[in-house]
Every structure is written in C-alpha cells, then in structure tokens.
N, C-alpha and C positions, 0 to 999 in steps of 0.2 A: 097469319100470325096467331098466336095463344091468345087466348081471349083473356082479357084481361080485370081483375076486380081491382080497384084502388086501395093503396094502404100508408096513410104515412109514416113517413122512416126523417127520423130527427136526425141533424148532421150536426156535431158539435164544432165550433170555430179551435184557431190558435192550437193553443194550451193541448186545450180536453178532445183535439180530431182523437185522441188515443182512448178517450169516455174515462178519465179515469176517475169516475162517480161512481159510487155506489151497484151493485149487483141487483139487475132488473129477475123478478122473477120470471117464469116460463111459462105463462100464463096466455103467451100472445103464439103459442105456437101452431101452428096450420093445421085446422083439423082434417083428418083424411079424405071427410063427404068436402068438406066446404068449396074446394076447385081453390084455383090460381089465386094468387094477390100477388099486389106488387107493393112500391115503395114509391111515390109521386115526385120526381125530381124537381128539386130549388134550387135555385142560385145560390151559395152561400158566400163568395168572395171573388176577386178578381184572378185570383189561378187555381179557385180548386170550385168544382161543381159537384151535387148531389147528383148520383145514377138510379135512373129506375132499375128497381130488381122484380124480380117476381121468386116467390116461395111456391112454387111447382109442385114437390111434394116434401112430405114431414111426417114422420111418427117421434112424437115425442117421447115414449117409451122405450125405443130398442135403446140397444144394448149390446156390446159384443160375445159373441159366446163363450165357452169354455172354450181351450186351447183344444182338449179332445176330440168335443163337437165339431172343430172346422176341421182337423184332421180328416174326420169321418167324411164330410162333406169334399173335400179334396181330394177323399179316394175316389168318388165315384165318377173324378177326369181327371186321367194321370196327367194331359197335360196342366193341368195347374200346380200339380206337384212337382214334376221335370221343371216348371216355369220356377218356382220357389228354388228348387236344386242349383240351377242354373245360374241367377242372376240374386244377388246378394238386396237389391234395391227393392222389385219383389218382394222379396221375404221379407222386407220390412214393412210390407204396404196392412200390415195388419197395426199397427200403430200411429200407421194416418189419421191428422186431423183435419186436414184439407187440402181436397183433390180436386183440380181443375180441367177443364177443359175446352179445345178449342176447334175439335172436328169431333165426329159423331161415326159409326158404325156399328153397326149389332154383336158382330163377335168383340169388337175393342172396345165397347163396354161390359162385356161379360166378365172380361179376364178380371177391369178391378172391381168389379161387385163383387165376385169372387177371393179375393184375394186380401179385399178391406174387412169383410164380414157383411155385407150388406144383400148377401142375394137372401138373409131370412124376411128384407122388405124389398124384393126385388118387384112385385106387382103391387105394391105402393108407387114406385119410382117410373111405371111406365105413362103415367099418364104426362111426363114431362116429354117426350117422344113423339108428337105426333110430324107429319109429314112437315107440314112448314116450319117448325121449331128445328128440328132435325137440316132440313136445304139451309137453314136461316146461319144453323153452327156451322156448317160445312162450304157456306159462303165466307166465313168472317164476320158476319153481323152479329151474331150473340155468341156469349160463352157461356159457360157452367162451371159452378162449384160445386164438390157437394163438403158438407159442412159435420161431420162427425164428433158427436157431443160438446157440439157448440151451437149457438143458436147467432142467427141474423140481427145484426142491430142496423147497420148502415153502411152507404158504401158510395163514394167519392171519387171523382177524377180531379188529379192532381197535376195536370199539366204533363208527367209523360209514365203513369200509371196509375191504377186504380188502389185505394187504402181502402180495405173492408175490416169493420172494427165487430166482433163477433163476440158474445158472452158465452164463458165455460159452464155447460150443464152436467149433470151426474149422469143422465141419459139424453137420447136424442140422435137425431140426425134429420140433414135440410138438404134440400137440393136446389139451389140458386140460381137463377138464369137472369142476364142483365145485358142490352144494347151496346155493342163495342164501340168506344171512341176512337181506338188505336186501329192501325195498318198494317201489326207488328204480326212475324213469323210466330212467334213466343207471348204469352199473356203476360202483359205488365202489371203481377199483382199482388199487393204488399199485404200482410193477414195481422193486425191488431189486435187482442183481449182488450177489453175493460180494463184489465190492470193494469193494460199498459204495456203490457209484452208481447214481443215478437212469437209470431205463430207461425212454424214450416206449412210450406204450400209446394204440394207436389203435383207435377204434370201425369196426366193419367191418360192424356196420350199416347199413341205407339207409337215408336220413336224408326 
C-alpha cells in the first residue's frame, strides 16, 4: 500500500456535516516534494464515521488553460477530438469539478487528464499510480477523486455513501484517494462546499 503520512481532517457533526463556517484559507495544500498525507479517521456518531483520505498529489497553482491552448493540445490526438465530437458528456468534461474513480488503467486515465485540462500536471499526478495503489483500485478497495479547484476539507461514511465537504479555490487541484467502505458497482459519493451546496461528481470511468 502507499505509504502513508498522518494528517488530521476535522469532521463537523449535524448541522455544519455541510462546514458551513467560514472560508479556510489554502494554506494547507500538499506540497509537490512533501509525498502522501492522509486524514486520521474518528468516530464521530452512531451512522456517520470519519474516512481516511490521503492527498497523493496537489499543485495549488494550476489552473485551466485558455480554450485555445487545449485545442492545440487536442490536436495533437485526434482521438480526443473524435472523442469530444462524438459524445456531448466529454465535451463537458472541461468544466469538471470532480472526477471519481473506481478502477485504474493507463489509457482510461489519459482520456480524462486530457479532456479536464489536467495533463499540464500530469507528472505531478503520477506519483499517485504506483503498483499496489493501482491492484488496490482495481480490486474495490480504494477509490479516487480528483478535486478541481477545490481543495479537501473532509470526508465521511454515512451509512450507504460517502459525504466529502471540499472548499472552492481560485486555483488548484487534488487527487484524493480514500479506503472503500461500500461493495457497490458505482461510487456512493455525495460532494459538499463549505457553503453548503451541492457539487456534481462525475465518474471518469470508462463505461
């Protein structure tokens, strides 16, 4: 398994599971050298428990490009272009804010690095990859998010899915990996802001 560095991750009760306090700065975001952290799971009630996560990787700077730029970048494999032409959901994937996932592959992750904007930190991202991380997704045991200009605050089992409550940044992006509770074909998993509101969560699986 990924070797692991400790990090606590606050779970709010009731009310505020949704954090709706105040805006945390970005100050806590995974520096590149630092390697893995996670989040120390606690008990916090009788049907909802805190999940370990780990922050795998993080550049708190990107940013998406100009629409231009990915063009250019798209040209240089038509299929990702055919792939945008083709399928209307694709071509949305450049407005993604988080992308899940529940098996691993090398070309089925290239499509959405490509397609989100994310292959200008794609050798940021690979140290989330290694052999056992990788058997670990493709067993059921872990999943992945990655988290596009939102940052990690916490993340919860709630008796029959997962509630991850994320703060909106101006830049950013996370790659989250966290121990599965579920058994389920599909990721049970619900995406919170700070303020409160519901966050789409797309599967970035190949279907």
């Amino acid at each position: 398994m990924v070797r692991r560095v400790g990090q606590a991750a606050t779970v709010v009760l009731g009310a505020y599971l949704v954090a709706c306090g105040p805006l945390q700065s970005t100050s806590n975001w995974l520096a590149n050298e630092s390697g893995p952290q996670e989040a120390i799971a606690q008990e916090v009630s009788e049907n909802s428990s805190a999940v370990e996560f780990e922050t795998c990787a993080a550049v708190e700077d990107w940013q998406r490009l100009s629409a231009e730029e990915q063009s250019k970048q798209l040209e240089k494999d038509p299929r990702y272009a055919m792939a945008i032409e083709g399928d209307s959901s694709k071509a949305a994937s450049w407005e993604r804010q988080v992308v899940s996932f529940t098996t691993y592959g090398l070309s089925a992750r290239m499509e959405p690095v490509t397609l989100t904007g994310l292959w200008s930190v794609d050798a940021e991202m690979q140290n989330c990859y290694t052999p056992e991380t990788t058997m670990a997704i493709n067993a059921g045991d872990r999943a992945e998010a990655w988290l596009l200009n939102h940052q990690m605050k916490s993340l919860v089992w709630e008796g029959d899915r997962y509630v991850m409550t994320v703060e909106p940044t101006a830049t950013g992006m996370q790659v989250v990996q966290f121990e599965r509770s579920d058994e389920l074909a599909s990721l049970p998993l619900e995406v919170v802001n700070t303020n409160g509101e519901s966050v789409d969560v797309t599967s970035g699986d190949w279907q």
